[in-house]
C-alpha positions as CSV (number, residue, x, y, z in Angstrom):
1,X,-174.5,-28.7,-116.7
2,X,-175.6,-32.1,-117.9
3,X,-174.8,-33.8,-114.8
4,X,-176.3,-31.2,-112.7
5,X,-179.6,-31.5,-114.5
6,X,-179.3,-35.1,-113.5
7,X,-178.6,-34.7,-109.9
8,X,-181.9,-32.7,-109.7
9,X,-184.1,-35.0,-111.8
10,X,-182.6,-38.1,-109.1
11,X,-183.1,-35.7,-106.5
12,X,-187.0,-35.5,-107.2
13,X,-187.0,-38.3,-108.5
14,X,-186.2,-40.0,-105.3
15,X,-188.0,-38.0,-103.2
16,X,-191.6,-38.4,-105.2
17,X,-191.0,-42.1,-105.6
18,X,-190.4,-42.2,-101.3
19,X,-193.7,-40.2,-100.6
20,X,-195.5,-42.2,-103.2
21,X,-194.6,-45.5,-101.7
22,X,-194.6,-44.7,-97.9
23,X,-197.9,-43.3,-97.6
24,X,-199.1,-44.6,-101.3
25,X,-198.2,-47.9,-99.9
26,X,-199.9,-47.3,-96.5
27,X,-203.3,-46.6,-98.2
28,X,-203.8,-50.6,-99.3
29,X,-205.8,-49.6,-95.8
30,X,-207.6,-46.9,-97.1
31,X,-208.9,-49.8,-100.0
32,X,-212.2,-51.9,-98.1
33,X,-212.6,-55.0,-99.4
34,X,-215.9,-57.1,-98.3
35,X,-216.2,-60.4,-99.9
36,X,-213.5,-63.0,-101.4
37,X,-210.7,-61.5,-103.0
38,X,-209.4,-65.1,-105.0
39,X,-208.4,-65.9,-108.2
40,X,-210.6,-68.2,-109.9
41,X,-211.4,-67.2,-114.0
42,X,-212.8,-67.9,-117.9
43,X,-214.7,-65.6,-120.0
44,X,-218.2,-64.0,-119.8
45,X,-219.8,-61.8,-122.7
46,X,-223.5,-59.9,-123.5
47,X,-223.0,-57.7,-120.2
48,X,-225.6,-55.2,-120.5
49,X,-224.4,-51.4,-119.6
50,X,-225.9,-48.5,-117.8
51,X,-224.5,-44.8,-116.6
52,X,-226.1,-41.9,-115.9
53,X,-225.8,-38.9,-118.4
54,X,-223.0,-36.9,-116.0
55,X,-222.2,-37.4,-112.6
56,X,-223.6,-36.6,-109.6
57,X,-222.9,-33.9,-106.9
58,X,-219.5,-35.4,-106.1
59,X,-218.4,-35.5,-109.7
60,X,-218.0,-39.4,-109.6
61,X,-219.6,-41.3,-112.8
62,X,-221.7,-44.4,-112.0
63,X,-221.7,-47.4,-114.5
64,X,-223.3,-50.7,-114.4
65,X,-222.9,-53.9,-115.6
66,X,-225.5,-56.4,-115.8
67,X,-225.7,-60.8,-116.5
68,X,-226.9,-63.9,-115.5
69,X,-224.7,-66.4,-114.3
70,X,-226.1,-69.5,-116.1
71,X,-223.8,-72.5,-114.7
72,X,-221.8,-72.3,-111.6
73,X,-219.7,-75.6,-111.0
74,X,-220.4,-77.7,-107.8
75,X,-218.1,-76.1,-105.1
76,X,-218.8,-72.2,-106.8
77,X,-217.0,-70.5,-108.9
78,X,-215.1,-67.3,-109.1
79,X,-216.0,-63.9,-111.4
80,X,-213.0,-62.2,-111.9
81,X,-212.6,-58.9,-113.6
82,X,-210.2,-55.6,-114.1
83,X,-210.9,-52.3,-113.4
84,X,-209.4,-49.0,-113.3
85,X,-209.8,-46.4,-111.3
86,X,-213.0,-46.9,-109.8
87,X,-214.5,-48.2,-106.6
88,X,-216.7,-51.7,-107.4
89,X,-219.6,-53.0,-105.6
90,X,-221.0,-56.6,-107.2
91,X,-224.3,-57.4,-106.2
92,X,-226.4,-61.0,-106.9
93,X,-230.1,-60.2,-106.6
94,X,-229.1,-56.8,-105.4
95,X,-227.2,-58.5,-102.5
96,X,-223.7,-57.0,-102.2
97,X,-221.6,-59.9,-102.3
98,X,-218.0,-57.7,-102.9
99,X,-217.1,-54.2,-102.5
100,X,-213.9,-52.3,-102.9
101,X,-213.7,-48.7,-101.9
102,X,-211.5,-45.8,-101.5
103,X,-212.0,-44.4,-98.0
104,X,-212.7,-40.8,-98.3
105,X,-211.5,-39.8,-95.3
106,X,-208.1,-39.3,-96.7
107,X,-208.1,-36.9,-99.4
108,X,-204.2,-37.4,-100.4
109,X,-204.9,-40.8,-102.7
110,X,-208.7,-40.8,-102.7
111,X,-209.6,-40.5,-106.3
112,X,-207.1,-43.2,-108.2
113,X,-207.4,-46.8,-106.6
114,X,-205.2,-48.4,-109.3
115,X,-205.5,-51.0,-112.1
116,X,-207.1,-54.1,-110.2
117,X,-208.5,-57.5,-110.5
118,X,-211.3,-58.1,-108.4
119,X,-212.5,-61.6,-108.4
120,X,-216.2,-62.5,-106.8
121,X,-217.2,-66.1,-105.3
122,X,-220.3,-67.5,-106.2
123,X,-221.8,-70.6,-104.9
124,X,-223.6,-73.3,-107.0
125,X,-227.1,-71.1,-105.3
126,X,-226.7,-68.5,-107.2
127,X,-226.6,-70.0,-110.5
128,X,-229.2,-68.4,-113.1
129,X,-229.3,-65.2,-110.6
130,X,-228.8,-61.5,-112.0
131,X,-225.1,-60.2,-111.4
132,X,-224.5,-56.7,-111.0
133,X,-221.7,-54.7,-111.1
134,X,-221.5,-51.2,-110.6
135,X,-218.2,-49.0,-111.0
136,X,-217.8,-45.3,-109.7
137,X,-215.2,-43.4,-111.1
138,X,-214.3,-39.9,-111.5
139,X,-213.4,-40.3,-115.0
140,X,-215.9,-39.8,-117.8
141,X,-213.5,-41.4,-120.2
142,X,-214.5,-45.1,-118.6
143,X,-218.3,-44.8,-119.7
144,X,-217.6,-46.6,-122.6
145,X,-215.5,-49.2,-120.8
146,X,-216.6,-52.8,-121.0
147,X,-213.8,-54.7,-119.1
148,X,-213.3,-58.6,-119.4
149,X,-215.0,-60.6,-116.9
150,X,-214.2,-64.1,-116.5
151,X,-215.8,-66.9,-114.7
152,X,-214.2,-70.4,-113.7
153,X,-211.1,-72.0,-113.6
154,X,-207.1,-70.3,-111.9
155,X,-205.3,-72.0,-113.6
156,X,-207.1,-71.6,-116.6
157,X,-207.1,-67.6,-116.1
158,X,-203.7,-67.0,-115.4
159,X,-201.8,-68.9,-118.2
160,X,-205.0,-67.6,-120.4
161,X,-203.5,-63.7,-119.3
162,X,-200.0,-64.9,-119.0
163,X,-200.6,-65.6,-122.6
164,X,-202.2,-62.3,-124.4
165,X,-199.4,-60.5,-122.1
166,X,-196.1,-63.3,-123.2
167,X,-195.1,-60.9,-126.1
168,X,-195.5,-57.6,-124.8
169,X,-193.8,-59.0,-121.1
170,X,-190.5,-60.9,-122.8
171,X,-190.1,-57.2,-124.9
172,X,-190.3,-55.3,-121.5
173,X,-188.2,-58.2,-119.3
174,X,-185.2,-57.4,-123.0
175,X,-185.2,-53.8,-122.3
176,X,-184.8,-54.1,-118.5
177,X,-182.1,-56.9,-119.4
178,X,-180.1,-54.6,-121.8
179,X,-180.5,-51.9,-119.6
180,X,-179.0,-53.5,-116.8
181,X,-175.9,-54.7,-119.0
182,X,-175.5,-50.7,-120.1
183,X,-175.6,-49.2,-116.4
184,X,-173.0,-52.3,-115.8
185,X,-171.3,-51.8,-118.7
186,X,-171.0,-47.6,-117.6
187,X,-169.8,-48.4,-114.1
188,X,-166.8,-50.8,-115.7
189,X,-165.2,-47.8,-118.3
190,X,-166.3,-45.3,-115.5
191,X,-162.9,-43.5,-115.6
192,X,-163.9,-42.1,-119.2
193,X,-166.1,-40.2,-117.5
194,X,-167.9,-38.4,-120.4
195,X,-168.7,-41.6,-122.1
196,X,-169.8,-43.6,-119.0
197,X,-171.7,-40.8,-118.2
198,X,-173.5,-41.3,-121.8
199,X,-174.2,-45.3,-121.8
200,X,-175.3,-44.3,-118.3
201,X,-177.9,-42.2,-119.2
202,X,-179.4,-44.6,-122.2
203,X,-179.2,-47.6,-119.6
204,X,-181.2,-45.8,-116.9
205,X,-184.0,-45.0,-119.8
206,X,-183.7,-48.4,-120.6
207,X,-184.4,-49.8,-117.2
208,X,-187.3,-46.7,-116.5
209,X,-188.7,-47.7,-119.5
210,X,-188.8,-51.6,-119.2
211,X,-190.5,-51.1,-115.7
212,X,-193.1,-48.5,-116.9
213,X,-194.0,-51.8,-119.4
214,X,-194.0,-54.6,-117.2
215,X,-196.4,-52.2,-114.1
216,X,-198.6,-51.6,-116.6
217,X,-199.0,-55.1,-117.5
218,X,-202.5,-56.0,-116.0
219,X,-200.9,-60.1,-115.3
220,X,-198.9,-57.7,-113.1
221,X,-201.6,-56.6,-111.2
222,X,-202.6,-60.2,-110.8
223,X,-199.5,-60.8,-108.5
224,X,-199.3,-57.9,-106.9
225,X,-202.0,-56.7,-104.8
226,X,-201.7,-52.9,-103.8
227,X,-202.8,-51.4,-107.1
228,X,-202.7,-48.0,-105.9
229,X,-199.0,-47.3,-105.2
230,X,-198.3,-49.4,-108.7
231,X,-200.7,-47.1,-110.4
232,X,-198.9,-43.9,-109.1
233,X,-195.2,-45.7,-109.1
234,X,-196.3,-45.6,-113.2
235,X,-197.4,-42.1,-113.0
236,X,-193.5,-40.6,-111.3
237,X,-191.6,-43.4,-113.8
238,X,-193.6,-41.8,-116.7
239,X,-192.3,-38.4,-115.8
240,X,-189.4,-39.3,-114.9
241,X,-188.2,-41.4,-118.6
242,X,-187.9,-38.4,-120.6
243,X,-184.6,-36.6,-118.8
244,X,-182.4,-39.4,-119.4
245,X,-183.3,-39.8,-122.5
246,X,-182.7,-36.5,-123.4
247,X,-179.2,-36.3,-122.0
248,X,-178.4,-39.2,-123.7
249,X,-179.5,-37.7,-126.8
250,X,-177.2,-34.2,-125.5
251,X,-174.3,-36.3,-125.2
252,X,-174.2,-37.7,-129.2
253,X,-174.7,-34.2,-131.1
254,X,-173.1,-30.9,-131.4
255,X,-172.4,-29.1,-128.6
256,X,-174.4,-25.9,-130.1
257,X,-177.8,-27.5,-128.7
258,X,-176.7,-27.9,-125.3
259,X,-178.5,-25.0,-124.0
260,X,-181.8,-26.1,-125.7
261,X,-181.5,-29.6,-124.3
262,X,-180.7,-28.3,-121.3
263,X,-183.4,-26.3,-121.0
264,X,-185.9,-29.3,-122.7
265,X,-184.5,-31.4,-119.4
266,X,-185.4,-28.6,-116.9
267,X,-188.9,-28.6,-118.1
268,X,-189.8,-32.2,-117.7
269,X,-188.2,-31.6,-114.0
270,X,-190.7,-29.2,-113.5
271,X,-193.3,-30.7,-114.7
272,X,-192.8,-34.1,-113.0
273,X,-192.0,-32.1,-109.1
274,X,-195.5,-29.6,-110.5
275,X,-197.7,-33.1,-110.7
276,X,-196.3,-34.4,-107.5
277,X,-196.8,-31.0,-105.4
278,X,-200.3,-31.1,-107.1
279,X,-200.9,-34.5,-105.7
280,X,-199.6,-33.7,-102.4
281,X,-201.6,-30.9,-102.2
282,X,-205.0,-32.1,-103.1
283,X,-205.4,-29.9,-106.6
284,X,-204.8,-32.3,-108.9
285,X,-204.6,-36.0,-109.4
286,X,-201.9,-37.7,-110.5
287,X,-204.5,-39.7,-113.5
288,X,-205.9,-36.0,-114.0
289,X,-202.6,-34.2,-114.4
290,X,-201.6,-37.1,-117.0
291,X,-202.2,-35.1,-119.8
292,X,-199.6,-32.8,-118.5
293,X,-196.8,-35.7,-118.5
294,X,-198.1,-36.6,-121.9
295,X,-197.7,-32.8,-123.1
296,X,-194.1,-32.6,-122.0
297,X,-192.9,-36.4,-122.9
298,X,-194.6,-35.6,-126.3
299,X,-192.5,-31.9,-126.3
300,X,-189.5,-33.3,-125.3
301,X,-190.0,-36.7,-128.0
302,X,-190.2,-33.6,-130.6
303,X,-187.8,-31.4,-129.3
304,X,-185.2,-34.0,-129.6
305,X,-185.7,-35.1,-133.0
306,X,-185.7,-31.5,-134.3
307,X,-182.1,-31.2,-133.1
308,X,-181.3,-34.3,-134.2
309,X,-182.4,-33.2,-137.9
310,X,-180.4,-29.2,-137.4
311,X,-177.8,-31.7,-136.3
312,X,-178.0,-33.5,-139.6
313,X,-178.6,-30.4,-141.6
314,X,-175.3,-28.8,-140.0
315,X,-173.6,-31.8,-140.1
316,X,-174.6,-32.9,-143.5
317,X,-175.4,-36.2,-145.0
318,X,-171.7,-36.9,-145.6
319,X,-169.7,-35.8,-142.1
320,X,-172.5,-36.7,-139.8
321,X,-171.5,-39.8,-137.7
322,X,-173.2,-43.5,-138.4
323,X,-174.6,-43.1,-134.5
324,X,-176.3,-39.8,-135.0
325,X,-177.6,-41.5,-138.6
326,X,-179.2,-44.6,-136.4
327,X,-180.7,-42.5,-133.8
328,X,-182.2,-40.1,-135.9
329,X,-183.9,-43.0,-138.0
330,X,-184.5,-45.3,-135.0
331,X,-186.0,-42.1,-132.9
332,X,-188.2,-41.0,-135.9
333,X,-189.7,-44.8,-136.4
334,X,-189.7,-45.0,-132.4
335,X,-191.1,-41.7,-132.0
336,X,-194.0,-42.8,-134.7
337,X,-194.6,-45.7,-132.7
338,X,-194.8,-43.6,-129.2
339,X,-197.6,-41.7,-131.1
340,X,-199.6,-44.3,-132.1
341,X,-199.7,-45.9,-128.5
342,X,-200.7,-42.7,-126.8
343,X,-203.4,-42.2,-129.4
344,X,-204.4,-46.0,-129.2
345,X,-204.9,-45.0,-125.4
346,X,-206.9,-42.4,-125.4
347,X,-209.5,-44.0,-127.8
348,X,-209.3,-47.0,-125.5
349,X,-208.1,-47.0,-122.5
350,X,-209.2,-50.9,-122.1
351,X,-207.0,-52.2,-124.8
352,X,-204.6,-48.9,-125.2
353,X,-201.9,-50.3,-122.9
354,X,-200.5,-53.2,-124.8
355,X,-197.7,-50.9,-126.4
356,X,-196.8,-54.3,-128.4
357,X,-194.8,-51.4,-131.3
358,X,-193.6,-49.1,-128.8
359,X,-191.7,-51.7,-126.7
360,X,-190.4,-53.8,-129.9
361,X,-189.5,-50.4,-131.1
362,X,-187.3,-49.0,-128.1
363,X,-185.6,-52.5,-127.7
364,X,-184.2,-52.5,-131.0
365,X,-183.5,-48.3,-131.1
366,X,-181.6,-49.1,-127.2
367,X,-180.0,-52.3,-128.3
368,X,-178.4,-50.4,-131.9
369,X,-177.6,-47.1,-130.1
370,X,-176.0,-49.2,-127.0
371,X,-174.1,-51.4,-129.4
372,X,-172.8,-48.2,-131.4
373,X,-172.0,-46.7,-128.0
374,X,-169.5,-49.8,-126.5
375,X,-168.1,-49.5,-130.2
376,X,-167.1,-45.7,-129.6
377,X,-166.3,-46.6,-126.3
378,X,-164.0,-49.2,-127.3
379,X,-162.1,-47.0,-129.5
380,X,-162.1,-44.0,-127.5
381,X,-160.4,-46.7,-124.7
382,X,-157.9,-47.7,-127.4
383,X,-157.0,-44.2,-128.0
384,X,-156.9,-43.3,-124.1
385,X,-154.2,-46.5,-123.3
386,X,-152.4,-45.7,-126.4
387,X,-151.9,-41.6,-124.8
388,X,-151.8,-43.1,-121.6
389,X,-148.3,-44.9,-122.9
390,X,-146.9,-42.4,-125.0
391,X,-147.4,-39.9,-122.0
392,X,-146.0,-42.8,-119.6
393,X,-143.4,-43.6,-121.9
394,X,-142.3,-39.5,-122.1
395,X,-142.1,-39.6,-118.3
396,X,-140.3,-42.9,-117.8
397,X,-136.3,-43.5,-118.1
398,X,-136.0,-46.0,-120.8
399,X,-132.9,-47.6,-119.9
400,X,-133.9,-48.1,-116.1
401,X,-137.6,-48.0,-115.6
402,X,-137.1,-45.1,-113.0
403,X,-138.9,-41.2,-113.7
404,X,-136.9,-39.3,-115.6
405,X,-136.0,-35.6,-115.2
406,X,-139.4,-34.6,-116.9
407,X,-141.0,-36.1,-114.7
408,X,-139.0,-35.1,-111.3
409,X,-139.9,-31.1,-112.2
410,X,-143.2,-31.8,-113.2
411,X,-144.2,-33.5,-109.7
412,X,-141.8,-30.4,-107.6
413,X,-143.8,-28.0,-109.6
414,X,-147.4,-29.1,-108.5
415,X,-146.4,-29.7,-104.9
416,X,-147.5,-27.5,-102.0
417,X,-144.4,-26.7,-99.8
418,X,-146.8,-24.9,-97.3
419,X,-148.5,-27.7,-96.3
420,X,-145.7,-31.0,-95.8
421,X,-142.1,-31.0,-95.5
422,X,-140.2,-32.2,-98.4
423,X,-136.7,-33.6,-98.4
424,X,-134.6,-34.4,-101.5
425,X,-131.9,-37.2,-101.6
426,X,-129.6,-37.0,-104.7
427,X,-127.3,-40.1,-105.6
428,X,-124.5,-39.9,-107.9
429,X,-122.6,-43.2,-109.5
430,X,-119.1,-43.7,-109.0
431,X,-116.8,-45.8,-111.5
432,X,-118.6,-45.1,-114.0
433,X,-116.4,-44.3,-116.4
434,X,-113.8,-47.1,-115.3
435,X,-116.5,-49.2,-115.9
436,X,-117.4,-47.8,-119.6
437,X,-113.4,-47.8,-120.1
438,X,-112.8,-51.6,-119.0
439,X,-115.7,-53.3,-120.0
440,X,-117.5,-51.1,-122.3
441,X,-120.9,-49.3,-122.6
442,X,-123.3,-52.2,-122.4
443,X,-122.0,-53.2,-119.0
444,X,-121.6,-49.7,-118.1
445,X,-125.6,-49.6,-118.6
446,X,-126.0,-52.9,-117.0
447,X,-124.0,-51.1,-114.0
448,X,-126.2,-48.1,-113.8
449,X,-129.4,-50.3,-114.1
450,X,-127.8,-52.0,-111.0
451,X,-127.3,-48.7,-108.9
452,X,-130.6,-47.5,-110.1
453,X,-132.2,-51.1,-108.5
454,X,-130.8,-50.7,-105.4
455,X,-131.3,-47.3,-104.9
456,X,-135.1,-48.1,-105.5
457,X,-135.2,-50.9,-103.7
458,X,-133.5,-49.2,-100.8
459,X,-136.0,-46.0,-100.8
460,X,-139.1,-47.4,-101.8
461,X,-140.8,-46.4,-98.7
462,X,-139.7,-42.7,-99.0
463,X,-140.8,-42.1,-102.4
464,X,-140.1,-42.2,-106.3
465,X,-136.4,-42.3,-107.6
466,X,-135.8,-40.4,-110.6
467,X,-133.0,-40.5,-113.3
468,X,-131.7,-36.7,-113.6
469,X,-129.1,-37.6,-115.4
470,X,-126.3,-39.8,-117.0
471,X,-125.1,-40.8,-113.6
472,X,-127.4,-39.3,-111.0
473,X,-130.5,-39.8,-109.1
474,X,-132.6,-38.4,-106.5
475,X,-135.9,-39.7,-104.9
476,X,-138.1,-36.7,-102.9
477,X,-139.9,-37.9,-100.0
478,X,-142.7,-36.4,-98.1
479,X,-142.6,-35.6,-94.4
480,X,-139.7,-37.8,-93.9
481,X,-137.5,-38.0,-90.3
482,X,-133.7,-38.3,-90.6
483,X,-133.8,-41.3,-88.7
484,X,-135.9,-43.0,-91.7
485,X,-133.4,-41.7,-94.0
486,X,-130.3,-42.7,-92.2
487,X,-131.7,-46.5,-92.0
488,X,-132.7,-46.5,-95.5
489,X,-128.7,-45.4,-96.7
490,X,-128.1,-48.6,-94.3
491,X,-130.0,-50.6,-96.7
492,X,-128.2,-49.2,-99.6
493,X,-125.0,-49.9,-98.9
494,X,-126.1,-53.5,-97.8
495,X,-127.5,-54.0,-101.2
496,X,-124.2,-52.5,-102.7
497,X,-122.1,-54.6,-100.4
498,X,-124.1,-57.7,-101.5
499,X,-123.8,-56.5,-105.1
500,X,-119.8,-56.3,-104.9
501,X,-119.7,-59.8,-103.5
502,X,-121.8,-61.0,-106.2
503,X,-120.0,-59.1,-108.6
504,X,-116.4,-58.7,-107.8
505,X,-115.5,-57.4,-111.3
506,X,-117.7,-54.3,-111.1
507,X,-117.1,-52.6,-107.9
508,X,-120.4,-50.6,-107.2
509,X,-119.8,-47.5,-105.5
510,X,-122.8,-44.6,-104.8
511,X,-122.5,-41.3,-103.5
512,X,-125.9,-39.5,-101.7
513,X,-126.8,-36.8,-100.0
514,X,-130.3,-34.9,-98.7
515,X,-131.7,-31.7,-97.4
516,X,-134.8,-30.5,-96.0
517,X,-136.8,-27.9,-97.9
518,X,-136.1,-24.7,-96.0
519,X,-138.0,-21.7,-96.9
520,X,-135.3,-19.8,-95.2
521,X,-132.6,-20.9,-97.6
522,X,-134.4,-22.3,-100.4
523,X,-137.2,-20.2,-102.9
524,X,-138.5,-23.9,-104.6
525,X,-137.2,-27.5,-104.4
526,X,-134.7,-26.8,-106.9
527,X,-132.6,-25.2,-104.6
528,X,-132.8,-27.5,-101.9
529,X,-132.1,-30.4,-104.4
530,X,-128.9,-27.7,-105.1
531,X,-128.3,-28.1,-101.3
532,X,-128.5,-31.9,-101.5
533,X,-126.2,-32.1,-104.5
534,X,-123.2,-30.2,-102.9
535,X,-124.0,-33.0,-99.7
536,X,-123.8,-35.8,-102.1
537,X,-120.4,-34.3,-103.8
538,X,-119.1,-34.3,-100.4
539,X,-119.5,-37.9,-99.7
540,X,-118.7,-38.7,-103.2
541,X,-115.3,-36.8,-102.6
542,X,-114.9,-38.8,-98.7
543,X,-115.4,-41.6,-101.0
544,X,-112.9,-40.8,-103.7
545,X,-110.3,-40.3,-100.7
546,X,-110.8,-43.5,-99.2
547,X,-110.3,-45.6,-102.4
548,X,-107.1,-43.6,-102.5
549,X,-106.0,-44.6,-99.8
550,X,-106.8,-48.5,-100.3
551,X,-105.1,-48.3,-103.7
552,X,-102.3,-46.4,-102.0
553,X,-101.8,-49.5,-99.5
């Protein structure tokens, strides 16, 4: 179920994240600039601040900002500010000097333009003028807003924001990092598919978190220059964190809560595709229906830790695991810390996006849970190769390094006779015996790890050779023509030939014989290795006769 949930959260996922930056990224058109759009900065205060008391017939809120510019260097200087989600219209001595506006023409992105620096240049001629700035927004929340407006130097500007944003950025750029190394580390122990499936879901959190932090980042904003589809990139990536995280979080406690995780997982699905389809269809912003994503990333932060703590309780203290013990004290402190941010942002959206605990918090609750989870992994690994052995081991012939008979009715069993033909060769050893008699039974299993080589070596193309016995063999080939067969007992007896010359004191001798699977004659593959045997006694007894008659010469 688990990995079905995550099919559909990739699913729209994917989708929403396509629309949003095909025709999101086609409406940096639908954004009129007039005026310089460079980035030239330092710091201005004392703005004084106007709105009217609601908005107008359109809904949109109008604010204004008002200075004086007192120096402006020879050459002019650049004011440079950040605003979100409004259109901006700067005027010196009401002279519009820079706009940038949402075209209203299209309705599909016409009410969030994005987090965005907009920087004015003002010539030495306007020094001691009046600087206006007015801001319309639909948002009633912003009336409050004073944003930062700097005045001056580039260089200045960006290591000045570089700076304020250093910590929160090298936090965001760790989780990404880590998160990178877990979807890595998941694809290399991919054949334990539970567990890879588990640091999988952790490192894709971790890498949907890190970019929610760095997009958000107003120095971002200062490189990139399309706002818009950042701003709604942030909104489907903040929709989007909570399912892998809670699958994640299925994957480490009792099975019992599976249903309600499930369930928790669905929701934020439907939530996400509901704010998307009310994007799409004009009912509902993205920024308005925020408070939706909020209500179900806040649901499913709560959700989780209430199973985590019935986890504990029906664990108890004692027999619960040291991972579940970490998460659940790393999710409560992280969860505290999630809290605080969101409230922090709603009281001010200006300053609310620093998230300085909320990021320091998830790298060290990712980094402990990852490291716990390549520790289980480890040792679930070690247990896997050491079953993989024993089970290799109990089908493997320890004297020859062929299958043994375990393992020659365990593969007849679980093949389809309707679909290829199967034919069984069966090899018997002669001399044996003289061999064990003469020489004893450590050459005697130095001559049957002999025959078993060159049978191999002579068959390998047709299939596996199995040990069925003290002195026999068979290997079962698939779709096999007599002709293959015939050239492959040619290369037996060359081997054997070249064995007797080597080794004139043991005289190799082997018997074989086949038969095609014959639905006719046969009900399963044990009778046509039946019918193969009584072939192979045949030439072992043409065999028998012909040493005879050497010894008899």
């Amino acid at each position: 179920m688990g990995k079905k949930i995550a099919l559909v959260w990739l699913a729209v996922f994917v989708i929403s994240s396509a629309f949003i930056i095909i025709f999101g990224a086609g409406m940096v058109e639908n954004i009129r600039y007039r005026g310089s759009k460079q980035f030239e900065v330092a710091e201005i205060e004392n703005w004084q601040v106007e709105h009217d008391e609601g908005p107008d017939s359109e809904g949109i809120y109008t604010i204004t900002y008002k200075n004086t510019i007192r120096e402006i260097a020879p050459g002019g200087d650049f004011l440079m500010f950040y605003i979100y989600h409004g259109d901006v219209y700067t005027y010196v001595n009401d002279v519009l000097m820079y706009s940038m506006v949402m075209d209203k023409t299209n309705t599909l992105f016409d009410t969030v333009s994005g987090d965005t620096w907009h920087a004015v240049f003002l010539e030495e001629k306007y020094e001691n003028c009046e600087i206006k700035v007015v801001v319309k927004t639909h948002y009633s929340s912003y009336l409050k807003y004073v944003p930062d407006f700097y005045f001056g130097d580039r260089t200045n500007i960006v290591r000045d924001e570089f700076a304020r944003g250093a910590i929160g950025l090298i936090l965001s750029i760790a989780i990404l990092v880590v998160g990178i190394v877990i979807i890595a580390y998941s694809l290399i122990v991919r054949k334990s598919r539970s567990i890879a499936y588990s640091i999988l879901y952790l490192g894709v959190f971790a890498v949907l978190l890190s970019v929610w932090f760095i997009i958000n980042m107003p120095v971002i904003n200062m490189v990139f220059d399309n706002g818009t589809t950042l701003t709604y990139v942030s909104y489907l990536i903040l929709g989007a964190i909570a399912v892998p995280f809670i699958l994640f979080e299925k994957s480490i406690v009792n099975d019992v809560y599976d249903r309600f995780l499930n369930g928790l997982a669905i929701a934020c699905i439907v939530v996400q595709f509901a704010v998307v389809i009310m994007q799409i269809a004009n009912i509902m912003d993205m920024k308005e229906s925020l408070l939706f994503t909020h209500i179900s990333m806040g649901c499913a932060i709560v959700g989780v830790i209430v199973v985590l703590m019935l986890n504990l309780k029906r664990s108890g203290l004692k027999n619960i695991t040291f991972m579940n013990k970490v998460n659940l004290v790393s999710g409560i402190a992280t969860a505290a810390g999630v809290a605080a941010d969101m409230l922090y942002y709603y009281m001010d959206p200006k300053d609310g996006k620093s998230y300085i605990f909320t990021k320091g918090a998830f790298l060290i609750y990712i980094i402990v849970l990852c490291y716990n989870s390549m520790r289980a992994t480890q040792r679930l690994m070690k247990k896997g190769r050491e079953a993989n052995k024993l089970e290799k081991l109990a089908y493997i012939d320890e004297l020859t390094g062929v299958f043994n008979r375990a393992a020659c009715n365990d593969f007849m069993m679980n093949l389809n006779l309707d679909e290829d033909e199967y034919t069984i060769i069966m090899f018997d050893l002669n001399n044996l015996k003289q061999c064990n008699d003469t020489f004893g039974h450590n050459m005697g299993d130095i001559y049957i790890l002999s025959c078993a080589e060159a049978i191999r070596e002579s068959f390998f193309e047709v299939g596996n050779c199995y040990r069925i016995g003290g002195d026999e063999f068979c290997v079962i080939g698939r779709n096999i023509s007599d002709e293959t067969i015939d050239n492959c007992y040619c290369m037996l007896e060359a081997n054997i030939k070249m064995y007797n010359m080597e080794h004139p004191e043991m005289h190799m001798s082997v018997a074989y014989g086949h038969a095609k699977y014959d639905p006719q004659l046969d009900d399963d593959l044990k009778d046509t290795r039946g019918r193969a045997d009584k072939l192979m006694y045949k030439k072992k007894m043409e065999i028998k006769g012909i040493h005879g008659k050497l010894q008899a010469l």
